[in-house]
LUMVEX-604084 format. One record per atom (N, C-alpha, C): residue in one letter; x, y, z negated. Coordinates in steps of 0.1 Angstrom, whole numbers, padded with zeros to 4 digits, always signed. Layout:
REM residues N
aXYZ ...
This chain:
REM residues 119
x-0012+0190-1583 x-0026+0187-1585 x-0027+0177-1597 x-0036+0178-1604 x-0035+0174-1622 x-0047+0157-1613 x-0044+0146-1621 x-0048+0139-1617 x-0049+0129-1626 x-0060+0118-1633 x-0063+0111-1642 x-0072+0101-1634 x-0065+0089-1634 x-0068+0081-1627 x-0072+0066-1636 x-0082+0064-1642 x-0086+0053-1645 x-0088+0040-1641 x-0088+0025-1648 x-0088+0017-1641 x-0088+0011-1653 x-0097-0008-1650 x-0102-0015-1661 x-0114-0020-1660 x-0123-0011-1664 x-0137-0014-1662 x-0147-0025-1658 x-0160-0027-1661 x-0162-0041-1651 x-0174-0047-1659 x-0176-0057-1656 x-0187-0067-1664 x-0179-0076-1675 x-0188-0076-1687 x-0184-0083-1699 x-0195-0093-1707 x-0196-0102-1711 x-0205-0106-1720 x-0201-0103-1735 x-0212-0099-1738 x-0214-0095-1753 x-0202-0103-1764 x-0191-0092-1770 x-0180-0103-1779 x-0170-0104-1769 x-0170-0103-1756 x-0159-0101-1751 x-0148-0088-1752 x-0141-0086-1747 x-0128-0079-1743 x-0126-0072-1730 x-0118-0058-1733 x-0119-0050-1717 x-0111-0043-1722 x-0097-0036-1716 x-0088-0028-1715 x-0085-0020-1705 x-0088-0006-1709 x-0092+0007-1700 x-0079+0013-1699 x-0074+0017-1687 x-0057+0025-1688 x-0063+0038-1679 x-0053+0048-1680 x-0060+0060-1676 x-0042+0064-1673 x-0040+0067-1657 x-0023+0069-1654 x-0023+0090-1652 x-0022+0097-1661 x-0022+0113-1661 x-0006+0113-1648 x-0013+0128-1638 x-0003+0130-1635 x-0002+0143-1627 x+0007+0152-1622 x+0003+0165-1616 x+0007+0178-1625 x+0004+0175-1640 x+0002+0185-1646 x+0021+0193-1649 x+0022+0207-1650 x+0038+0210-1650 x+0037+0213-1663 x+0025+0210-1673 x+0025+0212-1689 x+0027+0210-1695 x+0033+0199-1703 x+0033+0191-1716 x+0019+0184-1717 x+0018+0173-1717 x+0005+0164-1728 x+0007+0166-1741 x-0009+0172-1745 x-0011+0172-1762 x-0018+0158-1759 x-0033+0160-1759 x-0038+0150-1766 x-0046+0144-1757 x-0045+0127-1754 x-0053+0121-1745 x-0068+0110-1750 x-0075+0111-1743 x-0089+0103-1753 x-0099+0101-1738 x-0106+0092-1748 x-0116+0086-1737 x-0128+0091-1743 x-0140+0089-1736 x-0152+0096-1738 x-0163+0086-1727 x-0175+0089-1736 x-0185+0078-1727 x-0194+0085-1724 x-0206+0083-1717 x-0217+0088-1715 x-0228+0077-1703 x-0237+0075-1709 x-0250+0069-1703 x-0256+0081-1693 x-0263+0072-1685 x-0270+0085-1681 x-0284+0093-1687 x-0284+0106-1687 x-0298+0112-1694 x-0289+0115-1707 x-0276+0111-1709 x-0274+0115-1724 x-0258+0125-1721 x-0258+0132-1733 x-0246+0136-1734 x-0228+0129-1731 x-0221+0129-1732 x-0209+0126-1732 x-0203+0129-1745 x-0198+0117-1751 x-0198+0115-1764 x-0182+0110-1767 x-0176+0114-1775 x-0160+0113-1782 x-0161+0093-1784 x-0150+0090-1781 x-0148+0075-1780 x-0134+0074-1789 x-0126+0078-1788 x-0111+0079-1796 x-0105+0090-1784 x-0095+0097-1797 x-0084+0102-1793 x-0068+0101-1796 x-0061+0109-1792 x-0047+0101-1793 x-0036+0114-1792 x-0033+0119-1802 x-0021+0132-1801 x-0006+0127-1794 x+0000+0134-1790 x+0013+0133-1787 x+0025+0122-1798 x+0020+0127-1809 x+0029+0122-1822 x+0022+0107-1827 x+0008+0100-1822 x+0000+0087-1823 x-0009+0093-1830 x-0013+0101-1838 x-0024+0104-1841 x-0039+0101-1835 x-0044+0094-1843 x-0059+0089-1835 x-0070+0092-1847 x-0079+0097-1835 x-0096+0097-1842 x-0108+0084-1836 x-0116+0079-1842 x-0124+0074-1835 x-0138+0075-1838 x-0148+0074-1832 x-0159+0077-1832 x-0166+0061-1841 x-0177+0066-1853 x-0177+0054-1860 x-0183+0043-1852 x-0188+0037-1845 x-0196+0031-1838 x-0188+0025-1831 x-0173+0024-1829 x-0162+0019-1823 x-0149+0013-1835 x-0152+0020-1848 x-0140+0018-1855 x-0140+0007-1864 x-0128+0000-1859 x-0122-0015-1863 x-0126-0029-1848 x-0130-0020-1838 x-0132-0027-1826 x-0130-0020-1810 x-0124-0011-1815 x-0116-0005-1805 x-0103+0002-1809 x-0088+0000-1802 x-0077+0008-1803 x-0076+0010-1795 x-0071+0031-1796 x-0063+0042-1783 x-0045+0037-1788 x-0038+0038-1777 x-0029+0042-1773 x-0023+0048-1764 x-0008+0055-1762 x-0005+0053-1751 x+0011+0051-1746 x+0012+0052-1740 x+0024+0054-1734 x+0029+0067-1729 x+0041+0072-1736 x+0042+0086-1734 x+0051+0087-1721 x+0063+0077-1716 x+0071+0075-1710 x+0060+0078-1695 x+0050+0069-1696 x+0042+0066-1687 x+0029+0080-1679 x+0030+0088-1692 x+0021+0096-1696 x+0005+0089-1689 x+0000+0076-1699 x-0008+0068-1699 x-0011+0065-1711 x-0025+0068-1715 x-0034+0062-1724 x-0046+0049-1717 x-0047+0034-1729 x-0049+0027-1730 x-0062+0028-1738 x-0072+0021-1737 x-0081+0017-1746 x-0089+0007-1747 x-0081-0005-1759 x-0084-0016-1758 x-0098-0018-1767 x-0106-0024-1760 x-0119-0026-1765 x-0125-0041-1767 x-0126-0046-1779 x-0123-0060-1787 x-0140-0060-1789 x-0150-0068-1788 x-0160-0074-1798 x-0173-0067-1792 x-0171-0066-1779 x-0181-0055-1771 x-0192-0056-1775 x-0204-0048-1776 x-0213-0050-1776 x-0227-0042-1768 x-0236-0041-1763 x-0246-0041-1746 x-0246-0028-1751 x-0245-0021-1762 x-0251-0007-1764 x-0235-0001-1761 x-0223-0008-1764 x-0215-0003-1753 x-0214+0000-1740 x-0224-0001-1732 x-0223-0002-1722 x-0224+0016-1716 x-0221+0022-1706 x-0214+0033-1700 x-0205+0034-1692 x-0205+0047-1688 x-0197+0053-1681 x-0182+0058-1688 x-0173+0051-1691 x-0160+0061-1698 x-0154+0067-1690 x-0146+0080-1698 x-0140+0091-1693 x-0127+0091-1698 x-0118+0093-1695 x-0102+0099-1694 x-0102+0112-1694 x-0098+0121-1706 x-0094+0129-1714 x-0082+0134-1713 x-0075+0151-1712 x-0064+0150-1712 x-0063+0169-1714 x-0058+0170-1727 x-0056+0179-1726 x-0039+0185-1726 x-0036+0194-1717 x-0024+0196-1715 x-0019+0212-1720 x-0009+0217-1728 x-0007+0230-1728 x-0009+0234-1745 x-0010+0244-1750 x-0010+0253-1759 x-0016+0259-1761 x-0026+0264-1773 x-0031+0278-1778 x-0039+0280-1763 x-0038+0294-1758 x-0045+0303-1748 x-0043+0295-1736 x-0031+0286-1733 x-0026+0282-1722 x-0029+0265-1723 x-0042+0263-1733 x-0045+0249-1732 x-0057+0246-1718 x-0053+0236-1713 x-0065+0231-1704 x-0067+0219-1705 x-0079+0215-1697 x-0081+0200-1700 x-0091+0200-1685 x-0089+0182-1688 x-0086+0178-1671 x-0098+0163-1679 x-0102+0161-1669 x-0110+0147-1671 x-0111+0136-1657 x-0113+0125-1661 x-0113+0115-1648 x-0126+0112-1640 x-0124+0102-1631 x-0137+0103-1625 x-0148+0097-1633 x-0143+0085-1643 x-0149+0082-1650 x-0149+0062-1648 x-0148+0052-1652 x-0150+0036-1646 x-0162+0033-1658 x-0170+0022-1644 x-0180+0015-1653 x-0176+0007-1662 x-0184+0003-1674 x-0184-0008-1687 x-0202-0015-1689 x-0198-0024-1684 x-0213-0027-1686 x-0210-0043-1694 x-0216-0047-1706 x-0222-0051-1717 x-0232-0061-1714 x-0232-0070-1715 x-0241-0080-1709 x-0246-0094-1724 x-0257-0091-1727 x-0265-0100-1737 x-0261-0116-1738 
């Protein structure tokens, strides 16, 4: 059973710091590419960074140069350190994980941990 298990989350004041880890596990497929994703409620679920097998990362502009993805591949664990917070940060993040190939790609997501942003 494929399993993404997040942890981190919490209360921050505005300019602070929070480091989100996400432990992937279950899957008999290879990890391609792991990423986190946010969403408020009433709104969509939105791309936050991602992170290929080889370090490859994207990030969503509203995050870039105050948040870095990593992970640990040993671990099959991605990390997302989030530096300079600010209230409109504030959400629900998601753990991302897609595993597999072409036709035989799937993807798996977490339950999600709070980030709440404080003035």
């Amino acid at each position: 059973q494929v399993q993404l298990v997040e942890s981190g989350g919490g209360l921050v004041q505005a300019g602070g710091s929070l480091r989100l880890s996400c432990a992937a596990s279950g899957s008999s497929l290879s990890i391609n590419r792991l990423g986190w994703y946010r969403q408020a409620p009433g709104n969509q679920r939105e791309l936050v960074a991602t992170i290929t097998s080889g370090g490859t990362t994207v990030y969503a502009d509203s995050v870039k140069g105050r948040f870095t993805i990593s992970r640990d591949n040993a671990k099959n664990t991605v990390y997302l350190q989030m530096n300079s917070l600010k209230p409109e940060d504030t959400d629900v993040y998601y753990c991302k994980e897609w595993v597999g190939k072409g036709r035989y790609e799937y993807v798996y997501w977490g339950q999600g941990t709070q980030v709440t942003v404080s003035s």
